[in-house]
C-alpha positions as CSV (number, residue, x, y, z in Angstrom):
1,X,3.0,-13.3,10.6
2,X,-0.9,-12.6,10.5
3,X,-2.5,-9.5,9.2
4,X,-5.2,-7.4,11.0
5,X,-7.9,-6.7,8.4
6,X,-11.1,-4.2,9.2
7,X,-14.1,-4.6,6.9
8,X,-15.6,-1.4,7.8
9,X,-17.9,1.3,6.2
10,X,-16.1,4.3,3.9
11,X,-16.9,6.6,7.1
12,X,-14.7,4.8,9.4
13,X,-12.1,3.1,6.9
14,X,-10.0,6.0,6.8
15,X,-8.7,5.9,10.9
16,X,-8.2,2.3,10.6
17,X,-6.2,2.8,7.9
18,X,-4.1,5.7,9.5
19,X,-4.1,3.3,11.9
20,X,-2.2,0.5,9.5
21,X,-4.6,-2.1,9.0
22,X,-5.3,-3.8,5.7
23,X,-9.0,-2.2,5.3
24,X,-11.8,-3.4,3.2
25,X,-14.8,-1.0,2.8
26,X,-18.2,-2.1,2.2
27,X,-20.8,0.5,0.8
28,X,-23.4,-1.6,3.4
29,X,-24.7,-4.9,4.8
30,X,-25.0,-6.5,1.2
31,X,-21.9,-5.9,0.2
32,X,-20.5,-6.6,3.7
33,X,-21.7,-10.2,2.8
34,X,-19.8,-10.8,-0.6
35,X,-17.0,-9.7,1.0
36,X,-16.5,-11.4,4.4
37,X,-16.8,-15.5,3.4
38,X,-13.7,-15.2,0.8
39,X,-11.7,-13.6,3.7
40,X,-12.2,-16.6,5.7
41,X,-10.4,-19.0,3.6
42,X,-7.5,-16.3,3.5
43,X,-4.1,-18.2,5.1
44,X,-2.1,-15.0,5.5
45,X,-5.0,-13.4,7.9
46,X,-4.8,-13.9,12.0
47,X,-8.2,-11.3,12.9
48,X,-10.4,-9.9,11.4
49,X,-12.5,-6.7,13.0
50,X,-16.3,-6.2,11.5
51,X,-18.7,-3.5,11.8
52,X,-21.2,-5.0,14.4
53,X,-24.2,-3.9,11.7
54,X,-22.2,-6.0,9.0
55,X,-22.0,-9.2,11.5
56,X,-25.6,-9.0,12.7
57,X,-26.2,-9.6,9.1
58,X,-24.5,-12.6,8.0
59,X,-26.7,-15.8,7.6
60,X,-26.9,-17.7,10.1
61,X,-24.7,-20.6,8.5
62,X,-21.6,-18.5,8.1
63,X,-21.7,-17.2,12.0
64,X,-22.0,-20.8,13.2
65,X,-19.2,-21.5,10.5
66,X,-17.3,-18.2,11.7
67,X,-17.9,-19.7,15.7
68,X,-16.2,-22.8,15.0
69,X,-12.9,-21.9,13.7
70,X,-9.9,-20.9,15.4
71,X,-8.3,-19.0,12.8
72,X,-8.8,-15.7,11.5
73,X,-10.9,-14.5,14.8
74,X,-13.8,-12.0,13.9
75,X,-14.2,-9.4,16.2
76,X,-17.1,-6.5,15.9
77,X,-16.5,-3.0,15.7
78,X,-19.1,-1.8,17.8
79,X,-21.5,1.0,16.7
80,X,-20.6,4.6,17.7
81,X,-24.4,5.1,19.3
82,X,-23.5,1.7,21.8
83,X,-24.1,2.4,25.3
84,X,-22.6,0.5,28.0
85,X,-19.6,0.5,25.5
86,X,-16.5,2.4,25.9
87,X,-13.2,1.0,27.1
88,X,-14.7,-2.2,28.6
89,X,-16.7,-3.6,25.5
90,X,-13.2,-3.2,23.8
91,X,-11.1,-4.7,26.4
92,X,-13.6,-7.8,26.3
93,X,-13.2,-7.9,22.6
94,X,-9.5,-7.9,22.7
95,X,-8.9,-10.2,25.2
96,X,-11.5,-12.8,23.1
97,X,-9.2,-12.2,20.1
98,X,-5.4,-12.1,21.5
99,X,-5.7,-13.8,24.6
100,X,-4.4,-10.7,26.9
101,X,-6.2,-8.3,28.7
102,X,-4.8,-5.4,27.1
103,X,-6.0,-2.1,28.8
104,X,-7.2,0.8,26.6
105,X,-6.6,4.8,28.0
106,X,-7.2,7.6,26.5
């Protein structure tokens, strides 16, 4: 079986974590890209979720590398200040990763 892994910020690690996911924090955007290539290469890992800040800051090798593969997926988290967002963006997001069209309520 895959894990679910977040690379998220200290702020938001902790719900994620409540939440059961393996989580990885990253001070910022720097450290963000130290940690996300090894991750790739990881055999035990299925998705991946990224704070959207962290992924619009990856070079643009590693997206086009990160595009191509089929396994782990990277989703972003998206910021908190998103409009447009909500239930939709998220929906979209899933069903890109799993497949499904999973419905989110609150």
């Amino acid at each position: 079986m895959y894990k679910f892994m977040v690379v998220t910020d200290p702020d938001t690690a902790a719900g994620f974590r409540l939440a059961g996911a393996e989580v990885i924090e990253a001070a910022d955007t720097q450290e963000a890209r130290k940690i996300i290539p090894p991750l790739l290469h990881r055999d035990d890992t299925g998705i991946i979720a990224v704070n959207e800040d962290f992924i619009q800051a990856l070079d643009e090798k590693l997206m086009n590398r990160i595009e191509r593969t089929y396994r782990p997926i990277i989703i972003p988290i998206p910021k908190r200040a998103r409009t447009g967002g909500g239930p939709g963006y998220l929906e979209n997001l899933l069903r890109r990763a799993v497949g499904y069209n999973i419905v989110v309520r609150r």
